[in-house]
C-alpha positions as CSV (number, residue, x, y, z in Angstrom):
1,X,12.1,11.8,-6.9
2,X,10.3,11.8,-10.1
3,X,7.6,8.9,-9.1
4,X,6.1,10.5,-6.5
5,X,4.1,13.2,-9.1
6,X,1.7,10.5,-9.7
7,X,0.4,9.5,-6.5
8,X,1.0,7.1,-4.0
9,X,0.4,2.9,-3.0
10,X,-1.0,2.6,0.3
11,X,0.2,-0.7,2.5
12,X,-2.0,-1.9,5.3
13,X,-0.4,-0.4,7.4
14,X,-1.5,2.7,5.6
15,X,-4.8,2.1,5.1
16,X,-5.0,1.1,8.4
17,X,-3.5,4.5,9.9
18,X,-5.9,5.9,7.3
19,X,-8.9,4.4,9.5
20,X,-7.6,5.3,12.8
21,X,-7.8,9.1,11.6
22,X,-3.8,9.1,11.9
23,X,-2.7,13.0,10.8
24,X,0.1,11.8,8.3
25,X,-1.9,9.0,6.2
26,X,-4.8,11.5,6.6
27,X,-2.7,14.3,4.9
28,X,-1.3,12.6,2.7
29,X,-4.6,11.3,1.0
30,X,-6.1,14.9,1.4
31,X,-3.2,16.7,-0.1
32,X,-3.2,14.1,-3.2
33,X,-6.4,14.7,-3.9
34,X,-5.8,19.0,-3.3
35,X,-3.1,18.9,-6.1
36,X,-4.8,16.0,-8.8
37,X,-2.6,12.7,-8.0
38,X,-4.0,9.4,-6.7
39,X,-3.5,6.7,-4.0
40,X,-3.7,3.4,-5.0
41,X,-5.0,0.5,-2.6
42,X,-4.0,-2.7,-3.3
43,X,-6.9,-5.1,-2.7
44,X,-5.2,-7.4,-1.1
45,X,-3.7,-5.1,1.6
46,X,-7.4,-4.5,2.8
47,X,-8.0,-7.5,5.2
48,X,-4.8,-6.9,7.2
49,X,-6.3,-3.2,7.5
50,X,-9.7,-4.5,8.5
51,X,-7.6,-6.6,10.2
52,X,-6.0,-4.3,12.3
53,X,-8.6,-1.7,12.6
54,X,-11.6,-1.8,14.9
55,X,-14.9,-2.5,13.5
56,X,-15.8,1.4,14.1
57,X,-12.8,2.5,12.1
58,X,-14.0,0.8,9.0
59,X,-16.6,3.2,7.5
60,X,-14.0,5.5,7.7
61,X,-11.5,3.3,5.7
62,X,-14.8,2.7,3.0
63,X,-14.8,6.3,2.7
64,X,-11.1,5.9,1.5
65,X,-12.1,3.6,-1.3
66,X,-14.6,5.6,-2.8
67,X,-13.0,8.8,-2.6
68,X,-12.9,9.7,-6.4
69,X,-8.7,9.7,-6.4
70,X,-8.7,6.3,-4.9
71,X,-7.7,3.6,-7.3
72,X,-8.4,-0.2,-6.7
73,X,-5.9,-2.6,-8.1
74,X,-7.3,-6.4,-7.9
75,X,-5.1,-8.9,-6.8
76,X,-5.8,-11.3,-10.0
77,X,-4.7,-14.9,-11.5
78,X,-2.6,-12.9,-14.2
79,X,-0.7,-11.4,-11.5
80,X,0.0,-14.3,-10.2
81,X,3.9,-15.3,-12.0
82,X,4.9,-11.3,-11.1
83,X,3.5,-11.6,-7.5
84,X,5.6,-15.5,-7.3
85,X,8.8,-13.6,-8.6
86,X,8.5,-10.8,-5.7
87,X,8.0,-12.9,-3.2
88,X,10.9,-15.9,-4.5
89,X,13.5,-12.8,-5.0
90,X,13.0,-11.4,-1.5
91,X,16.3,-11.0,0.2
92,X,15.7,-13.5,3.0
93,X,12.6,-15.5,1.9
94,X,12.6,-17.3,5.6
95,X,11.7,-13.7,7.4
96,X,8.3,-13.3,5.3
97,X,6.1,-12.8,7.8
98,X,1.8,-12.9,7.4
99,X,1.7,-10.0,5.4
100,X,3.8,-11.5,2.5
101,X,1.5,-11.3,-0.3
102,X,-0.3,-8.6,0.4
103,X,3.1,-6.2,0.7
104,X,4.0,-8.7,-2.8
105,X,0.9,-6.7,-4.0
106,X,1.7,-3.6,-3.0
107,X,5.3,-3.8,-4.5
108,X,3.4,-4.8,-7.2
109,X,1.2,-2.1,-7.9
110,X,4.1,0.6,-6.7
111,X,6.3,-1.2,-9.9
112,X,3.7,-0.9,-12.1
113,X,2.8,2.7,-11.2
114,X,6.1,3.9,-10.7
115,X,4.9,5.0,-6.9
116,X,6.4,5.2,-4.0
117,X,5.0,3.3,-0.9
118,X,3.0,5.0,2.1
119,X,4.2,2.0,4.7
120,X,4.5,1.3,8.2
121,X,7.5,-1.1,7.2
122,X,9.9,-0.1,5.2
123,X,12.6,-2.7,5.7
124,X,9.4,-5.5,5.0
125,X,8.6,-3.6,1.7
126,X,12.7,-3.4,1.0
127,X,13.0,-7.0,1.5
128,X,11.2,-7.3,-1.3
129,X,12.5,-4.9,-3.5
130,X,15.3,-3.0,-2.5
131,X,14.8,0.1,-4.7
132,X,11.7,0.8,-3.9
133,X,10.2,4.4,-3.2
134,X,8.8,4.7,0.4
135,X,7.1,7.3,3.2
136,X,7.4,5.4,6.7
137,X,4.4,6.5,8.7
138,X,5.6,8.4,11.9
């Protein structure tokens, strides 16, 4: 698949494997940054991973965000109308769960990038957009 020579959109489930020290998240960040693609980290997937991480798991994610092929996209008001159409065309609107907007985001960023999705839920990610590119973590 063509998208994937870029780099990569990490969910929070991701970023949160990411700060456990997880091999396959680990990998895949290392290798991307061995052969000169990116990772992109939604900023509004980062709660849920501090979320779901414990307190001494997060200087490890930090480290993530200031590795020098991490990319920050901001979650920002003119993102707003894309972010509203993602989440009003997901296939069963009444199954968005917590983590709505912040896999929104991430769908979001993959769209714009033309990235496939590191993800601990594919089927959440593919309610959202069907033909999206993803990885499910093992």
């Amino acid at each position: 698949m063509s998208q994937a020579f870029g780099g990569w959109v990490l969910d929070h489930h991701a970023l949160a494997a990411w700060a456990r020290v997880e091999p396959y998240a680990q990998s895949l960040v290392w290798s991307a940054m061995e052969v000169g693609m990116a990772v992109a980290v939604p900023v509004a997937a980062l709660p849920l991973a501090y979320a779901a991480t414990r307190k001494s798991e997060h200087e490890v994610l930090r480290a993530l965000l200031d590795l020098p092929v991490t990319l920050r996209d901001p979650l920002t008001e003119t993102d707003a109308p894309a972010l509203g159409g993602i989440l009003a065309g997901a296939a069963d609107p009444g199954a968005l769960g917590s983590d709505a907007l912040a896999l929104a985001c991430v769908v979001h960023s993959a769209r714009r990038r033309g990235w496939p999705v590191l993800t601990g839920s594919a089927a959440a990610l593919r309610a959202l957009d069907p033909d999206l590119g993803t990885d499910e973590l093992p």
